[in-house]
Every structure is written in structure tokens, then in C-alpha cells.
C-alpha positions in Angstrom: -15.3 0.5 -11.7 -16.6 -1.9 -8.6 -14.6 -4.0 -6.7 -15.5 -7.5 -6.7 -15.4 -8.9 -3.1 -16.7 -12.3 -3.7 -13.3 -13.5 -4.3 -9.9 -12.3 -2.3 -8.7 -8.6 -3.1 -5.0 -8.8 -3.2 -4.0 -5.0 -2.1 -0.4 -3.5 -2.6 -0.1 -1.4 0.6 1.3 2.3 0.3 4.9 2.4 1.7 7.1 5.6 1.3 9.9 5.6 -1.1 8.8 2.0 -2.4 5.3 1.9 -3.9 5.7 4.8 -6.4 4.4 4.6 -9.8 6.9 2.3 -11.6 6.2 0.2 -8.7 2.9 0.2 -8.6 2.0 -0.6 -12.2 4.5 -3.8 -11.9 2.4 -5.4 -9.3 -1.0 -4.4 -10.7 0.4 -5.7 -14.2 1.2 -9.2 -12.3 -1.8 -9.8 -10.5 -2.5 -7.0 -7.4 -6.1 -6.3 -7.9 -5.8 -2.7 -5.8 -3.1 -0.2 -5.6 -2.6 2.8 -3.1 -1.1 6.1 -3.5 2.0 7.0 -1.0 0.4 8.6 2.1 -0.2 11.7 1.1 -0.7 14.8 3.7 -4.4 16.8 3.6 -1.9 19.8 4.6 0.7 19.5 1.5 -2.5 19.0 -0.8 -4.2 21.8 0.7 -1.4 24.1 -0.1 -0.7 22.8 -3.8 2.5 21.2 -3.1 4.4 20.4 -6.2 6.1 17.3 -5.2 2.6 16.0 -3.7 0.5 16.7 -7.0 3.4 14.4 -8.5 2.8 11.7 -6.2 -0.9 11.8 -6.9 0.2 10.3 -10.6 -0.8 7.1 -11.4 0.1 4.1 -14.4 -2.8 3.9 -16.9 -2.8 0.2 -15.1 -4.0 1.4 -12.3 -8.0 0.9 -12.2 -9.4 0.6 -9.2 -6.7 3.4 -8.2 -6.8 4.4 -4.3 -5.1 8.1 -3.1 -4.6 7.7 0.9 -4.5 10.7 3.2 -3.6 11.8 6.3 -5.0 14.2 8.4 -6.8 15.6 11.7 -7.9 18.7 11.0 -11.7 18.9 9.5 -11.9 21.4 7.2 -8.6 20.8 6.2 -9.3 16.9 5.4 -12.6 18.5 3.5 -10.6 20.5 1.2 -8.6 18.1 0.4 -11.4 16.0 -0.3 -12.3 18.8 -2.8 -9.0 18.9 -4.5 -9.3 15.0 -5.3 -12.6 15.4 -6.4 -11.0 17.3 -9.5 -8.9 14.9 -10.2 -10.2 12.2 -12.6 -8.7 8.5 -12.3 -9.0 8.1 -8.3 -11.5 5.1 -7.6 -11.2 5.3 -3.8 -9.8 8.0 -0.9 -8.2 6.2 2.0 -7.4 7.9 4.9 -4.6 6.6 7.2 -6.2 5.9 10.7 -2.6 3.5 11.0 0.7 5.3 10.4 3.1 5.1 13.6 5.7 7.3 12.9 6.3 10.0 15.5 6.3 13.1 13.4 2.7 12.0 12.1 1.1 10.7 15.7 2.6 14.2 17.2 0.4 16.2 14.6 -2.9 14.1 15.7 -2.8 12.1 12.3 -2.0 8.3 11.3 -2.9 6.1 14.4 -3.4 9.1 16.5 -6.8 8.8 15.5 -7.1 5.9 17.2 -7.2 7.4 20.5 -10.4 9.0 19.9 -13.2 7.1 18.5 -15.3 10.4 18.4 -13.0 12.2 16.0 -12.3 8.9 13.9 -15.3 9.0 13.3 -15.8 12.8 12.5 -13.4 12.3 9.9 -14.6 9.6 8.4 -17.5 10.8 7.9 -16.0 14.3 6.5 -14.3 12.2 3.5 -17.6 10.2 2.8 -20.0 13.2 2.6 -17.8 15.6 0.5 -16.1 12.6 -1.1 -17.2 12.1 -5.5 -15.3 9.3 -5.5 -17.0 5.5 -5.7 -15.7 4.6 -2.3 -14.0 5.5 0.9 -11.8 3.0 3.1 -10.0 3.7 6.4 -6.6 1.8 7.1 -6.3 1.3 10.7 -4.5 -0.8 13.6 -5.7 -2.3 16.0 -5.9 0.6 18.6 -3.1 2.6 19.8 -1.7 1.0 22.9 -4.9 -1.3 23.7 -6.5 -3.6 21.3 -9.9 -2.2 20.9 -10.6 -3.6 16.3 -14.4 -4.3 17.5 -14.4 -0.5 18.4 -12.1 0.9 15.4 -14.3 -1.5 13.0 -17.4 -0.5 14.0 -16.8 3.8 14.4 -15.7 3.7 10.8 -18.6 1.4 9.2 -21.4 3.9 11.2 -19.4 6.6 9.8 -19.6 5.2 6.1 -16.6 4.0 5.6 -16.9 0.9 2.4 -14.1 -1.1 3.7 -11.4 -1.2 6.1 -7.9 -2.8 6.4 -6.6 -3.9 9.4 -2.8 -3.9 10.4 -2.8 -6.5 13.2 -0.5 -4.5 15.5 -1.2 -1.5 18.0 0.3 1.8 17.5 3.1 0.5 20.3 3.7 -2.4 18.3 5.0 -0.2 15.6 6.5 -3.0 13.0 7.7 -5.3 15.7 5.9 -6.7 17.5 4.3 -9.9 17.2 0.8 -9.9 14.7 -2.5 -10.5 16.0 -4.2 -12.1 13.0 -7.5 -13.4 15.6 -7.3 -10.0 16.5 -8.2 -8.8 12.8 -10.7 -11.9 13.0 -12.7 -9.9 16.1 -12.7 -7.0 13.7 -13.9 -8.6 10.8 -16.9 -10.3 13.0 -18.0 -7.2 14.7 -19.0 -5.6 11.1 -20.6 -6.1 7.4 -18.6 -4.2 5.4 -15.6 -5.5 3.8 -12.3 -6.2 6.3 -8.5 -6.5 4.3 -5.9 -8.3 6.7 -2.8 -6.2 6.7 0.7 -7.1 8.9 4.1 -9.6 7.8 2.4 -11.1 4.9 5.5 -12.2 3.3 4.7 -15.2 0.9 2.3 -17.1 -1.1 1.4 -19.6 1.8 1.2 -16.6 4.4 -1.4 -15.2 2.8 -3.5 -18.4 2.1 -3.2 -18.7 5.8 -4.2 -15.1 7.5 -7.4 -15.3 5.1 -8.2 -18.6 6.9 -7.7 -17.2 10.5 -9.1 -14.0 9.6 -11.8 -14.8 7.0 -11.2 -11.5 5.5 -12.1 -10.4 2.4 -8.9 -10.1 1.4 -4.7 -9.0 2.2 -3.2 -5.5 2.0 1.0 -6.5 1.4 3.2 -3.9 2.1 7.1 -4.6 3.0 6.4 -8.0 1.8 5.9 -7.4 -1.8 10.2 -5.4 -1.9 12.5 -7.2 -3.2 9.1 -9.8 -3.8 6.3 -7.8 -6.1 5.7 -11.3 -7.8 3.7 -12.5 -4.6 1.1 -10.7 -6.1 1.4 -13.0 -9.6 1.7 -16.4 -7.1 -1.8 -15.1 -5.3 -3.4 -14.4 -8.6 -2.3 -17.9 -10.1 -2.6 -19.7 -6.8 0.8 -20.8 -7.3 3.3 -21.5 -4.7 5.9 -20.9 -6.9 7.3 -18.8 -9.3 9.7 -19.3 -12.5 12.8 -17.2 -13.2 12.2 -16.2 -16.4 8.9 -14.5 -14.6 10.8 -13.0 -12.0 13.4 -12.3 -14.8 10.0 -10.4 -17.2 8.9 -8.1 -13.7 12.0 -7.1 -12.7 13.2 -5.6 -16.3 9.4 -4.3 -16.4 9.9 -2.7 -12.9 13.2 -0.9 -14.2 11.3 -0.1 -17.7 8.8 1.9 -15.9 11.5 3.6 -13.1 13.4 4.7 -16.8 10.0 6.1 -18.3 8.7 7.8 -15.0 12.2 9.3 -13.7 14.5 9.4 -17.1 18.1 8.3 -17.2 17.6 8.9 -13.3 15.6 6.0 -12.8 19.0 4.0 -13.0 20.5 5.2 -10.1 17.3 4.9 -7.8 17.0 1.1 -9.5 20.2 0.3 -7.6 18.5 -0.2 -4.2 15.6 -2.4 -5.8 18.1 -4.9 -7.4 20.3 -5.2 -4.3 17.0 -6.7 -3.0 16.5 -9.1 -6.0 19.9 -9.8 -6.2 19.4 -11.1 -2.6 20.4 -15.3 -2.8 21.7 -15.3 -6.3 25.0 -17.1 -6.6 27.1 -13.9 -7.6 25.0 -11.3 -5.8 27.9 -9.4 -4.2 30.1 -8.6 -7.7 26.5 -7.7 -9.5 25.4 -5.4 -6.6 29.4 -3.7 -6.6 29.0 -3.3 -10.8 25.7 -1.7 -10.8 26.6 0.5 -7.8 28.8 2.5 -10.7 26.7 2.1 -13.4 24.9 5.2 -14.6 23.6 4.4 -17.8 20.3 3.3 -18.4 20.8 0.4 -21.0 24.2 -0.5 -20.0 22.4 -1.4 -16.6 19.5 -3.3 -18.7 22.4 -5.5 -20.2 23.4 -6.6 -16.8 20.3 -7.1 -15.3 19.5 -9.4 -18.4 22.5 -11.2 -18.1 22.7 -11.3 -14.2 18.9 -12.8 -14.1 19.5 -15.6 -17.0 
């Protein structure tokens, strides 16, 4: 398993609660070359949590597969390192240099890292030497309240890192602020090893455009691809649009897989997925109101096939 960076990599970014497995094996059925665990904690995998070891599942799709962890600690990150390694099917450990959210920053993990090159770098270079896996990629912004991506690019390449993606916002930009895609640029120049773009790409023409500004070697989609996983089928067939009986075919494939990985339960959790496709369709309120009480796994099938026709 290599992946082949002579042409874009289109990446489906981990997001929690969104990119699980069902998820996931949509997107990398319809075109995603590269798929990412949800961020998973060195701590939880440390101490054999259930739910965690769960979350480490992946679709038989799913080569390259990539596992992303979070961490601060050293030895900690190292045995989790050592866990993975027992674990066949991971292509790539990813550890999140990027994630804003309080809870992780206060614990000195996520973009915390990104306050201190030093132990960036120390970390790094913990998950490449104890690491079996073919390769080892840091996802990272572009500092935490200054922009600093020659800095960030270059600590994780010296530390061995085989790639990085870039999310064009600083830790205080959280998801709002505005993007800096010449920002991601800078860090792309400033090394050799492969840079994703990461940050509001939300559509086929979006994408064509931050690889010309940034002349990455490829895009990491995140909230762009809910409610949207057939981006990843318009990049793959450079087209700029898409049919309905294709969106029609992923949709009832997403809700396939939600029904294999989660059981009759699947239905329910489905519900939040197609208030987001439903979004635009004449009708859309009275669907989203009859599936809201629908339980049943094929009765909801039925009206998805109907709804989308």
C-alpha cells in the first residue's frame, strides 16, 4: 500500500460523530482516495477502552486506512503507538497537532502542540520511531494564535513526519474565521514532503481552486463532505456536477452500511444524515417530520427510495 502523490489525494477528514465507518466506506466507495479514523485519545487507547477499540474498526474499503491520535504525554503516545502496531489494516498513524476544542487544548493535546515547536517535534518523532506502520502524518493549523506554517511544516518534516495537512486557520480562528489558503501555500514551500490543504472546502470548484493557490498535493474535506459525501465522486470524475440517481445510489449505500454496522439502530441515527440530504428538495419538511417517527429499518428504505426518485 503507497500512496500515489503524483496526482491530487482527495482526503475525508476525521470529524466526531460524522466520519464513522458507514460513513467512511461511502466516500471511499465514491472516490476519497484516504480515509481517517475519529480522533482517537493515546489515553483511552492506553487503558483499553471499549468504545475506543470500536472506533478503531474499519470497512474492508478502507486501504490506505489512517488512525489519528491525540496526545501530549511521551510515553503515553509510545504505547499507544504499540497498541496500533498490533493491529493489522492501519496504513498510516496521524496525530492531531490541530483540534481546538477547549477540553483537548486544556490537556496539552490538539493544537496545543502548536505552542511549542520543541515538543511538536518530540512527539513526532515518538510516533515515527516506534511506529510499524508505512507512514506517519501530522494534521496541524497554522499556529495557535500567530501564523507561524513555515515553522509547524518544517518541526514535523525534521521530525519524520511523511506528510502533513494543513487547516488554514489558527487555533483562535477555531472554525470561523476567515481561511488563509496562501498561508497553507508558505507551508507547502518551506518543505519537501507532501502538504494536504484542509479548511471550508465545500464543493467541486473549491477544491480545484485551493490546489491552485496552494499547490498542494492534495485536499483533506471535513464538514464539507455532510450532507455532500459525493464531492468526493465529482473530484474523482472531475465533474462539476452530479446526477440524482448518483446522489440517489450513495445515500441508500450510506444507510445500507449505518443498518450493517449499528443494526435496526442505524435507522434512528440515519435521521440526522437525511435531514441534511433532504436539505433543498421540494417536500423536505413532511419527509424530515415522517422519518422523525420511523423506526424501522426497511420501512425507512421505502421512503428514502421514494423521497429521492
Amino acid at each position: 500500500m503507497s500512496l500515489d502523490f503524483d496526482k491530487p489525494l482527495y482526503v475525508l477528514a476525521p470529524l466526531a460523530g460524522f466520519t464513522d465507518l458507514p460513513f467512511r466506506s461511502v466516500v471511499k466507495k465514491f472516490g476519497a482516495d484516504l480515509t481517517v479514523s475519529e480522533m482517537i485519545s493515546s489515553n483511552a487507547l492506553v487503558y483499553d477502552s471499549k468504545k475506543t477499540f470500536k472506533m478503531l474498526e474499519k470497512s474492508p474499503l478502507e486501504t490506505p486506512y489512517a488512525v489519528q491520535i491525540a496526545g501530549n504525554d511521551k510515553e503515553i503516545v509510545k504505547e499507544a503507538v504499540l497498541k496500533l502496531n498490533e493491529i493489522d489494516g492501519i496504513d498510516i498513524i496521524d496525530l492531531n497537532a490541530g483540534c481546538p476544542v477547549p477540553k483537548v487544548v486544556k490537556n496539552g493535546a490538539g493544537s496545543a502542540l502548536l505552542k511549542d515547536m520543541k515538543k511538536l517535534g518530540e512527539i513526532v518523532e515518538t510516533i515515527k520511531k516506534y511506529s510499524k506502520k508505512e507512514y506517519m502524518s501530522v494534521k496541524v493549523r497554522l499556529g495557535f494564535s500567530e501564523k507561524i506554517p513555515e515553522d509547524i511544516a518544517k518541526t514535523c518534516e525534521s521530525a519524520g513526519a511523511d506528510f502533513i495537512t494543513v487547516h488554514g486557520r489558527t487555533r483562535s480562528g477555531f472554525f470561523k474565521s476567515e481561511v488563509d489558503y496562501e498561508a497553507i501555500a508558505r507551508a507547502k514551500e518551506s518543505v519537501k514532503i507532501p502538504v494536504i490543504a484542509n479548511g471550508d472546502i465545500d464543493s467541486f470548484d473549491k477544491a480545484e481552486y485551493v490546489l491552485s493557490i496552494t499547490k498542494c498535493d492534495g485536499v483533506m474535506i471535513g464538514r464539507g463532505a455532510v450532507g455532500n459525501p459525493w464531492i468526493f465522486y465529482q473530484l474523482k470524475n472531475t465533474k462539476a456536477d452530479v446526477s440524482e440517481s448518483i446522489k440517489k445510489e450513495i445515500i441508500l449505500e450510506h444507510f445500507d452500511q449505518m443498518i450493517e454496522f449499528y443494526g435496526d439502530y442505524g435507522a434512528v441515527m440515519f435521521r440526522k444524515h437525511l435531514h441534511t440530504y433532504s436539505k433543498g428538495y421540494k417536500g423536505a419538511a413532511s419527509f424530515r417530520d415522517k422519518i422523525n417517527r420511523i423506526t424501522d429499518p426497511k420501512e425507512m428504505r421505502e421512503e428514502i427510495e421514494r423521497f429521492f426518485s
